[in-house]
Steps between C-alpha positions, in 0.01 A plus 500: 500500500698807575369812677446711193284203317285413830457888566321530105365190518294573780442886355751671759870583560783385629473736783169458597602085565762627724248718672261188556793308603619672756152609630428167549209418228759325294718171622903559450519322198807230403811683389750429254866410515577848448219613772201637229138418584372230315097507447240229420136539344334453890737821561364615202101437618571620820632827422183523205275433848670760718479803184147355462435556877659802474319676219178404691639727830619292706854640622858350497433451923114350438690215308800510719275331765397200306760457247519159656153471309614647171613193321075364578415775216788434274373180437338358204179509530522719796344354832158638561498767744375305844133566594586528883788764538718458742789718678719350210340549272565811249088584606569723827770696285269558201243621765760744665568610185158602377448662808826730426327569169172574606618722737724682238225515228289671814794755600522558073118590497491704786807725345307488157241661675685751655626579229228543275334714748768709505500555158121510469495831724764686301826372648674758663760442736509156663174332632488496888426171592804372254 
């Protein structure tokens, strides 16, 4: 299939395959005679995988590492997620990543805080310790 029809099959555009493409999370896929991308359905799963992945937090470069790994998820059934993780696995990035959030939902708080303080004792001018 065509760009156009892989991109809505798998609920994205045409751009955004070219994105994953050339960011690596996507293999080149066969051409045509007259050069235009040609698509199957495991293109299809895998790109469904990677917006999956996506919407969950991960980031473009957290999939990026182990895009060699993608096709594992875009499978059907899925593989089971491996009980031991292992550098290769996707288990160290999800770990990083949680961290990054954690610390963000902290820093978030903290300026909440602030914030409402600032607010709760009348709020004029800008709170010192901001």
């Amino acid at each position: 299939m065509r760009i156009g029809d892989a991109a809505a099959a798998a609920g994205t555009t045409p751009r955004a395959l070219r994105f994953y493409e050339q960011r690596g999370l996507l293999h080149p896929p066969a051409r045509t005679a007259s050069g235009q991308r040609e698509y199957g359905p495991a293109d299809v799963a895998r790109v469904r995988v990677i917006r999956q992945l996506l919407a969950l937090g991960l980031t473009v470069d957290d999939l990026a590492s182990r895009a060699h790994r993608l096709d594992l998820l875009a499978e059907d059934p899925p593989r089971r997620c491996s009980a031991t993780p292992g550098p290769d696995t996707f288990a160290p990035v999800v770990t990083a990543r949680l961290a990054t959030l954690d610390a963000e939902i902290a820093r978030l708080t903290e300026l909440r805080a602030k914030l409402a303080r600032h607010i709760a004792t009348g709020g004029a001018g800008v709170p010192a310790d901001a």
